[in-house]
Structures are given as structure tokens and as C-alpha cells.
N, C-alpha and C positions, 0 to 999 in steps of 0.2 A: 854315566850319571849315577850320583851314592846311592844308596839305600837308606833311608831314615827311618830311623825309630818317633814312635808320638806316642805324646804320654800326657791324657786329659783331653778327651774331646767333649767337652761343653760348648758354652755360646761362642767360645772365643776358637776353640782349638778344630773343631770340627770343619767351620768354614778354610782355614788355615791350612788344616792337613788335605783337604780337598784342593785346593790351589797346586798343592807339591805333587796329586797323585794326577792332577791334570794336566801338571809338564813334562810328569812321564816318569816321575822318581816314584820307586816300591816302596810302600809302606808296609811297616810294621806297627800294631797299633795296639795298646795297652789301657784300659780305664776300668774305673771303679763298677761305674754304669755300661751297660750296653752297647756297643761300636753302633755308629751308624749305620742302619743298612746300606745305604749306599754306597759307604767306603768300603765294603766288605765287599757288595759286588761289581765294584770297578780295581776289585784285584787285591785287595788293604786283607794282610795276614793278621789275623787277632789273634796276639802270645796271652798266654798265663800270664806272666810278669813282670816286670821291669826287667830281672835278669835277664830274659829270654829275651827281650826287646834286645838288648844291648848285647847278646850276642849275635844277633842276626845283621843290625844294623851295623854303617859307615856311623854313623852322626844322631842322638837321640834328640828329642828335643821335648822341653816337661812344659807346659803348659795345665796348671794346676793356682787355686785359689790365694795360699797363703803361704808365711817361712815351712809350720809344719808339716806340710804336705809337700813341700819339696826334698823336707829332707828325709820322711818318708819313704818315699818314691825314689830315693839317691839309696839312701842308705839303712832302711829299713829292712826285713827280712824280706829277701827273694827283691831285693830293690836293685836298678840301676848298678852299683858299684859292686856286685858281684857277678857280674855279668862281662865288664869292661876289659878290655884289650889296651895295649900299646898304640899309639895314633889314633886312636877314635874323638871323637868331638861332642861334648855334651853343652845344650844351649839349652839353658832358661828362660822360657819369655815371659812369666809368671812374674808378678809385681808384688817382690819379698824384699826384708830386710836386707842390708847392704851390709853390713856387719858380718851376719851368718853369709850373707853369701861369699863373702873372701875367704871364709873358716871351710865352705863349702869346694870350692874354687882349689884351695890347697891340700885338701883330701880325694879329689878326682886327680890332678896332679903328681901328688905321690906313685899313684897305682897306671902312671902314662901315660896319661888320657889330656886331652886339653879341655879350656871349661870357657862358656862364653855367659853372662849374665846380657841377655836380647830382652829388655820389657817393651811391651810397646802402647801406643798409644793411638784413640782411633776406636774402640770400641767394638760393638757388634756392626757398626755398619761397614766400618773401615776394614774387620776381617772378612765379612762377604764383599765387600769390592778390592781388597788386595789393595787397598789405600793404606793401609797402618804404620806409622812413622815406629821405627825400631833403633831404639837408642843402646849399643853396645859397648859394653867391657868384657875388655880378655885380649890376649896375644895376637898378636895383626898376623900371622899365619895361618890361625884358626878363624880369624876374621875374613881374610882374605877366602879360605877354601869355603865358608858356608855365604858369603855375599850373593853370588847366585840363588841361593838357597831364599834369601831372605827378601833378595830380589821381585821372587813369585809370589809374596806376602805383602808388600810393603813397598811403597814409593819415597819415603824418604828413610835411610837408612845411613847411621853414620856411627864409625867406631870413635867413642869418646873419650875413652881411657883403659886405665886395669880393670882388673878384676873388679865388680862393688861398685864401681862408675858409671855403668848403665843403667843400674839400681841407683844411685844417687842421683841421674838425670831423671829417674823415671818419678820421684819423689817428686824433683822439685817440678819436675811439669802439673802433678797433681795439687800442689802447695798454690800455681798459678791457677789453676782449674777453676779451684773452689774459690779463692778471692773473686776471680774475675765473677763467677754468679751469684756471689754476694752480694758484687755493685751492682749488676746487670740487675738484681732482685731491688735495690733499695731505689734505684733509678726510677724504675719504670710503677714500684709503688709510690714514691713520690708521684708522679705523672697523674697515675690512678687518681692519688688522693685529692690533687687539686684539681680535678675533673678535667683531664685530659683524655683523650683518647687511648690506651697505650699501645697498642698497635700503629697509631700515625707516629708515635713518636719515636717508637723503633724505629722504622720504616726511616724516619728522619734522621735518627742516629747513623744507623745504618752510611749513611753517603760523610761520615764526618770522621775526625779524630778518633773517636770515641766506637766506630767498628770495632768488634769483633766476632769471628766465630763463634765465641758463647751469645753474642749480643745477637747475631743470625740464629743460632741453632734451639738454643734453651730460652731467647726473650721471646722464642713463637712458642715456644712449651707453655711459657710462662701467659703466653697471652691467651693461645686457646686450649689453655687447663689441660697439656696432655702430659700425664706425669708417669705413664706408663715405662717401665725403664730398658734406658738403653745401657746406663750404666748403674748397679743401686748405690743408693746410700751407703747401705751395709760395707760395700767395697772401696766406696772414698774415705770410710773412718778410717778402715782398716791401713788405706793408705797413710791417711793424716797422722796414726796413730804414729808410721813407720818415721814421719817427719817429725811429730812430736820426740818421739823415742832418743831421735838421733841427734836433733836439738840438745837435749838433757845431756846426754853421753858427751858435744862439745863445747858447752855453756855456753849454747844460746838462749838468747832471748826471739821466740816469733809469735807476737802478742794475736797478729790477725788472723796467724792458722790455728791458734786456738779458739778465736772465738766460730771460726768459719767449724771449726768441729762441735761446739757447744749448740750452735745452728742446728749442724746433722741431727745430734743427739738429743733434740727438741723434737724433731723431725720424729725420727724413730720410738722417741716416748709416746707420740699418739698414733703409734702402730707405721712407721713411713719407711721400717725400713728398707724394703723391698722398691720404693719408689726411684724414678730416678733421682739423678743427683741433683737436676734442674729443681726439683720440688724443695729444695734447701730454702726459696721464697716462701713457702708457706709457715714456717716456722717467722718469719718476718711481716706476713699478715696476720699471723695470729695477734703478735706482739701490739699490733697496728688495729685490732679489728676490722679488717680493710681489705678484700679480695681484688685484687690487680683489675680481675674481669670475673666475667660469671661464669659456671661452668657449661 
């Protein structure tokens, strides 16, 4: 069984690397913040640095917020790619630019190493139950030897392309995210506003066409005002931004992830951005003077 290196144990990575040391793989464990106690005494070696990670470990894996922190973490002082060997495997499961990460991908490369670009999606609930859909790019070898690996994270797991591919699938499921709780928000404010019920009429929705998961998950957030976050704001911009970005770079036009970002950033002008992403309706009750329901 390898040894894995982690690197970022926050909301996502903590539960994540606990998965891997609960099937029996040694960790090596690296972050800015304090290792969890727990990982620490169920055996989890806390290095200095990335380097030090990446010499100890088979496989690292970076779980960290944005592009610069990943490359940071690869290739900043005492980072990841000074540390790396011949056959090692470095996986990204961090939700960054796809651009950098191919620039990123053929710099681990050079120096021997394989590189896998893992985002996933699924949340904080999906890394504490090992539910997390993990959409990958990079070399079907490196994919093949860390599947196990991603296995103990994640129930749907599928290698999509190269390098940047899993980062482009990771995008475009966020692109779908946020549409889909735009409708799910104007839906059931409609509902509201003609003095419906919105809770009967989810409930209603629910058994028709017009399911889905957002409509289950975020139209109950939506209905009993709980906007405490699973996912924030602040991190689907950040995504949106990544789809914006990449749009511009191949002269698209995506009229509705712009406005679903102008939402957000409504959202976080009256202080939201720490809310979940479900709270992206209340920039559309504002607009409406109209609360879906009370809190």
C-alpha cells in the first residue's frame, strides 16, 4: 500500500486524508494551519514542507483553495518539486485554473514525476462520507495506479482526458451549479410571490421533470433560511471567475454565468460572502422585496 503525501487539510482535505489513513495508507502531512489532532495520532507524520512531504511519500496529493496556492505549494520555496523523484505521482484535487494547471502538469513532468489534475465535487458533506465525484486529467497510468487511492474518497470517479481536463470538467460542473440555483431561486420566488406555499411546491417539483439535486438540497436551504455554508460564495466566484476567464481566452460568449456571478457579487456586497452558495436567492429577493419564506 503507497504512502501519500497531503498537502491542505481544511474543510475538504482533512476529512479526505482521514479516509486514506483509515485504509491503512501512511500519511505524510503538510499545511499552513495546524494538522489535525487526530491525523497525528492515528499515526499521520507532520513534515516542514512540501519538499519533505515529497520525499517521503509514493503519491502527494495538494488540496489547497486557489491557482496560487497550488503553485506555491509545487513550486515555491521548500515546495513539492524540490523534493520529487523519478515515478512519483503528484494529484491536484484543488479547484484551479486549467490553463496553469497544463503549465503546471509539464513542469512536474520534466523533473519524472506524473501529474494528475483530481477536482472534485460533493463538498463538505461528500468528503466526510467518501461520496465525492472526482473528475480527472493526466496519463491513464498515473490514473490507473492512484484509482484505488481515489476510490477511498469518492464513488464516482472517472478519468476524462489530459492534463487541464479535469479542471475543465470541474468548471463546467460549477457553471451548471450555479444556473441550476438561479432557477431553483426564481422558481420557488415566483411560488412565494403568488402566495404559494414554497415548500408544497418543491415537494411537488421534486416527483417531476424539473428534480434536481440543487432543487432537493439548496430549495430546502432556500425554504428554511439555512444559508450557513457548505459551500461559500466566496469559492463559486472564484470558480465562475475560472469559467469567465477561460471563456474570454476562447471567444466565448456565456451570458448566464455571468449574470449567475453578478448574483454572487450582490450577494457579497451585503457582506454574503462567507454564505453558502444556496444564498445566491437572496440577492434575488432583494431585487423582488420578497423573502421566499421567513426566517
Amino acid at each position: 500500500m503507497i504512502d501519500i503525501g497531503f498537502i491542505g487539510l481544511g474543510t475538504m482535505g482533512r476529512p479526505m486524508a482521514g479516509h486514506l489513513q483509515a485504509a491503512g495508507h501512511r500519511l505524510f502531512l503538510h499545511d499552513v494551519a495546524p494538522i489535525a489532532p487526530e491525523l497525528v495520532a492515528e499515526g499521520g507524520v507532520v513534515c516542514k514542507s512540501g519538499k519533505e512531504v515529497a520525499e517521503q511519500a509514493d503519491a502527494v496529493i495538494i488540496m489547497v483553495p486557489d491557482t496560487p496556492h497550488v503553485e506555491a505549494v509545487l513550486f515555491g520555496p521548500g515546495g513539492v518539486a524540490e523534493g520529487l523523484s523519478k515515478g512519483q505521482i503528484v494529484v491536484d484535487m484543488s479547484s484551479i485554473s486549467p490553463l496553469a494547471t497544463k503549465e503546471f502538469a509539464r513542469k512536474v513532468e520534466a523533473l519524472g514525476a506524473d501529474y494528475l489534475d483530481a477536482p472534485v465535487s460533493g463538498g463538505e458533506v461528500g468528503a466526510k462520507a467518501a461520496s465525492l465525484t472526482i473528475m480527472v486529467g493526466g496519463p491513464e497510468r498515473a490514473f490507473s495506479a492512484m484509482k484505488p487511492v481515489f476510490d477511498k474518497m469518492g464513488k464516482n470517479v472517472t478519468l476524462v482526458g489530459a492534463n487541464g481536463d479535469g479542471q475543465t470538467t470541474k468548471v463546467a460542473n460549477q457553471i451548471i451549479v450555479a444556473l441550476t440555483i438561479e432557477a431553483v431561486g426564481e422558481a420557488l420566488l415566483f411560488a412565494s410571490k403568488a402566495g404559494a406555499d414554497p415548500a408544497l411546491v418543491r415537494q411537488a417539483l421534486m416527483g417531476g421533470f424539473a428534480s434536481s439535486r440543487i432543487l432537493e438540497v439548496h430549495g430546502e436551504r432556500m425554504v428554511k433560511r439555512n444559508f450557513e455554508p457548505g459551500f461559500r460564495i466566496e469559492l463559486h466566484q472564484k470558480d465562475l471567475n475560472l469559467a469567465l476567464e477561460g471563456a474570454r481566452a476562447l471567444g466565448l460568449s456565456l451570458p448566464s454565468t455571468a449574470l449567475a456571478q453578478q448574483l454572487f457579487s450582490a450577494c457579497t456586497a451585503h457582506g454574503g460572502k462567507a454564505w453558502d452558495h444556496s444564498a445566491m436567492v437572496r440577492a434575488l429577493e432583494m431585487m423582488a422585496s420578497h423573502d421566499i419564506a421567513k426566517a
